[in-house]
N, C-alpha and C positions, 0 to 999 in steps of 0.2 A: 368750777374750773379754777385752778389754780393760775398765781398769777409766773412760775415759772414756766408753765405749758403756754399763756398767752405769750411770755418774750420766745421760747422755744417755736412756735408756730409761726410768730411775724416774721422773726430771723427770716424761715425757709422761706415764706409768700414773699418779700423782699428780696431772700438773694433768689430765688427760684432753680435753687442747685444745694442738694443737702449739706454735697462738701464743703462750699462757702459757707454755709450757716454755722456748719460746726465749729469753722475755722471760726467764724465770726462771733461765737460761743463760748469756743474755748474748751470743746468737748470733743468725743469721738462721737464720728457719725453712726455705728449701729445703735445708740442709746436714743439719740436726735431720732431715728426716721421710728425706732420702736411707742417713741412718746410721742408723734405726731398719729401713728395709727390708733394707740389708745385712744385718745381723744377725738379721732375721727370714733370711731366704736362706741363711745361714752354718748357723744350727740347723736349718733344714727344716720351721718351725711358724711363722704365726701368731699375734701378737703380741699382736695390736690389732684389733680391728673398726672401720673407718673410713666414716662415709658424709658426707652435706653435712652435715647435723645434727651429728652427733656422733662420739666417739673412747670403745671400752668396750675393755675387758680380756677375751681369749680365757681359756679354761682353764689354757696355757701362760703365758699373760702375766701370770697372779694367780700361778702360782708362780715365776716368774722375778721379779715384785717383791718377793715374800718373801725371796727366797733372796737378791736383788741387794742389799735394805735391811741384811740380817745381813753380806753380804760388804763390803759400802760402810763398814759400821760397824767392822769389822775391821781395814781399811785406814787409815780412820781412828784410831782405838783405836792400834795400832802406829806410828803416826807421834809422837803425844802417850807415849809410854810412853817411846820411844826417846830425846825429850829432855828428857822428865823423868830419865830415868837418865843423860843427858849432864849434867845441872845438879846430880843428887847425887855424879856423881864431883867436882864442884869445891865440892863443901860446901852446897849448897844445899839441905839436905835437909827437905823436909814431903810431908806426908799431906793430901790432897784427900778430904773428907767432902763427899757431897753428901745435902740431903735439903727436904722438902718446906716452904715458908716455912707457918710456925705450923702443924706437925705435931709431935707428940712433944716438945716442947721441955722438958719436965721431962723426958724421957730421955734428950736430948740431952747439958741440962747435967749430969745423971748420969755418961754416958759420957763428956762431956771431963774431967771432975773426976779419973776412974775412971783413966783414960789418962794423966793427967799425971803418978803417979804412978809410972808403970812404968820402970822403967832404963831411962836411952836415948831417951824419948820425943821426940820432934821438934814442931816445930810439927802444929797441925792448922790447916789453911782451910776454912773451912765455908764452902761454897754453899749460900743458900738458894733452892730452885728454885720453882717455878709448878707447874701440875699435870701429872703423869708426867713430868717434864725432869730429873727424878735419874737414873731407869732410862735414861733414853738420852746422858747424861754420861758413867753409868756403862761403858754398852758403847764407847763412841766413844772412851775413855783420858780423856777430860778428869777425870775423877773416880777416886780409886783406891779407894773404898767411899763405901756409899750405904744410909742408910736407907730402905728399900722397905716396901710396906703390900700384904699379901696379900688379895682376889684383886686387888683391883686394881693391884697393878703385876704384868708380868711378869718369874717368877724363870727361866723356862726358860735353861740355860747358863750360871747363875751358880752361885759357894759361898754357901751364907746358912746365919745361925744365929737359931734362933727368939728374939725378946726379950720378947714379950709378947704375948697374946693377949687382944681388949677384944669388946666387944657394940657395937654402934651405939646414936645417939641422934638424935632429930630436935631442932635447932636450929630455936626457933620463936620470932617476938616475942612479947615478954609481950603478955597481954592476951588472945590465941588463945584460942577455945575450948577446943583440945587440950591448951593447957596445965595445966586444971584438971584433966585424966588422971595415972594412975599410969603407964600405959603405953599403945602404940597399936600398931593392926600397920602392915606396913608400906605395903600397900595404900593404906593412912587417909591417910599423910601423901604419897604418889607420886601421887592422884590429887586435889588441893587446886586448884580452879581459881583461886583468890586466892591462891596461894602454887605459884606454878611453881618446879619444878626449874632449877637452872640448866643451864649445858649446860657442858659441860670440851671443849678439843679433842682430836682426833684424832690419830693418829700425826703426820699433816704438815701440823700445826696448824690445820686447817679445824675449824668447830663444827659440828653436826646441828642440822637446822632446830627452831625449835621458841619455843615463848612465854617460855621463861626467859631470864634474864641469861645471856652470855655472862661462864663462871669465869676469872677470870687468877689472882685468889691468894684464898685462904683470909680476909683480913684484909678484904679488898673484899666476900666475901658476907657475913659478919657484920654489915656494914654494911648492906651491900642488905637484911639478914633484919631488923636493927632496926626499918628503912624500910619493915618491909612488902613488900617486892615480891619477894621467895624465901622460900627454907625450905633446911635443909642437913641433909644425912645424913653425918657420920662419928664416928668412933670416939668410946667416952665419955670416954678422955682430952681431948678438947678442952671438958670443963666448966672445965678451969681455965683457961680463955679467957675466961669469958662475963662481962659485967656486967651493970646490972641488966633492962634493957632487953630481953636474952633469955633463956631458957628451955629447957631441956633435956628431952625426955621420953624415955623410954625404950625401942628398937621391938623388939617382942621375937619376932619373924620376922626378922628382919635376920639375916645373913649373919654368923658374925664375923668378926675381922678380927686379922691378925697381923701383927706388925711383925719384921721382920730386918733383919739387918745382913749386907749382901751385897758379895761382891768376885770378880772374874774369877775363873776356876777354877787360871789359871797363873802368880796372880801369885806374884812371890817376894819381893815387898817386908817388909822386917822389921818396920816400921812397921804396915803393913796388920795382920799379925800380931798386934803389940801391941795395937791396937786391937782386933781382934776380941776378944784374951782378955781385955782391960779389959771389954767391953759382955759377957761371957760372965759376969762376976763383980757384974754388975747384981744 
């Protein structure tokens, strides 16, 4: 299998409409649905469920996008590694942190602090990402470690080391009733018709329908939360964000939530290294 067939197939299983794909492509669609049938032919399974209406994913076609997404990222990942290690044979040598914009940031500036110290340290470039765009930096090479927030990111096929484990909190405007609570569950604060959930995107950036804001950053629902028109669930490290305007309560069903510092399992960067043992000495 070729790896222009695997981006040609996810296009379609992601936009699940040939036209979008090709647009998304940058091809015309009879070439698109002629090379998605080879391929169905070549394996001997069904892909795609096609009628006038609609294009759905077969049994075979949900894990051939799974499996196509990890290998795409792979390929990806190795092209980025390969010239980053061309550009530290000629001296250019930094460490690419990625991690969530206004996440952890007292552990952040911990851990560059922590790291500057070490023999040998090199620059670090901090990306700060949107929501889940560390984890997939991470896998793709563009990132050489990555602050990740368990359950919600996925660590599967990475090295991670635990940094901190926190409780959640509902980010509410002042004024809310809830706020005159000591605590709430979590029910209380996911089913608030004046105060919808936002919504985060999906792996291939699409939202689920629904009455909340569409999330891009951290720093934008805060705002919408002051404005009244959400509410936010995460870790309780984010009280030292708030000012006065909102209010933290505490949800004491909630999930918790672990923060690691995660990197490929084969890197061999020295740097990466360093870095981990700096954030291990938090």
């Amino acid at each position: 299998m070729e790896t222009r067939e695997l981006r040609y197939f996810v296009a379609v299983a992601e936009e699940l409409h040939f036209g979008r794909a090709a647009q998304r492509l940058g091809m015309a669609q009879p070439p698109l649905s002629r090379a998605i049938s080879q391929l169905e032919r070549r394996l001997g399974a069904a892909l795609l469920k096609r009628d006038s209406r609609s294009v759905t994913l077969t049994e075979a076609g949900a894990v051939l996008l799974h499996e196509g997404r990890a290998a795409l990222d792979a390929v990806e990942a190795a092209e980025h590694r390969a010239r980053r290690a061309a550009l530290s044979v000629t001296g250019h040598v930094s460490v690419v942190l990625a991690t969530k914009a206004g996440a952890s940031s007292e552990l952040l500036a911990k851990l560059l602090h922590a790291y500057s110290t070490e023999p040998g340290s090199v620059d670090v470039d901090v990306v700060l990402c949107g929501p889940g765009e560390q984890e997939r930096l991470l896998r793709t090479g563009r990132a050489d470690v990555a602050i990740l927030h368990h359950p919600f990111d996925d660590l599967t096929g990475l090295d991670t080391e635990e940094l901190l484990t926190e409780g959640q909190v509902a980010i509410l405007p002042a004024g809310h009733p809830l706020t005159t609570r000591e605590s709430v569950q979590l029910s209380e604060v996911t089913e608030l018709p004046d105060l919808p959930l936002p919504r985060w995107p999906a792996h291939d950036g699409t939202y689920p329908d629904g009455p909340g804001p569409e999330a891009q950053s951290h720093s934008q629902l805060f705002q919408l939360t002051a404005l009244g028109r959400t509410l936010l669930v995460v870790p309780e490290s984010a009280r030292s964000q708030l000012n006065d305007d909102l209010v933290a309560v505490p949800i004491v069903d909630a999930p918790e939530v672990t923060t690691v510092i995660a990197w490929p399992p084969h890197s061999r960067s020295r740097a990466v290294a360093d870095l981990v043992r700096a954030a291990l000495r938090l």
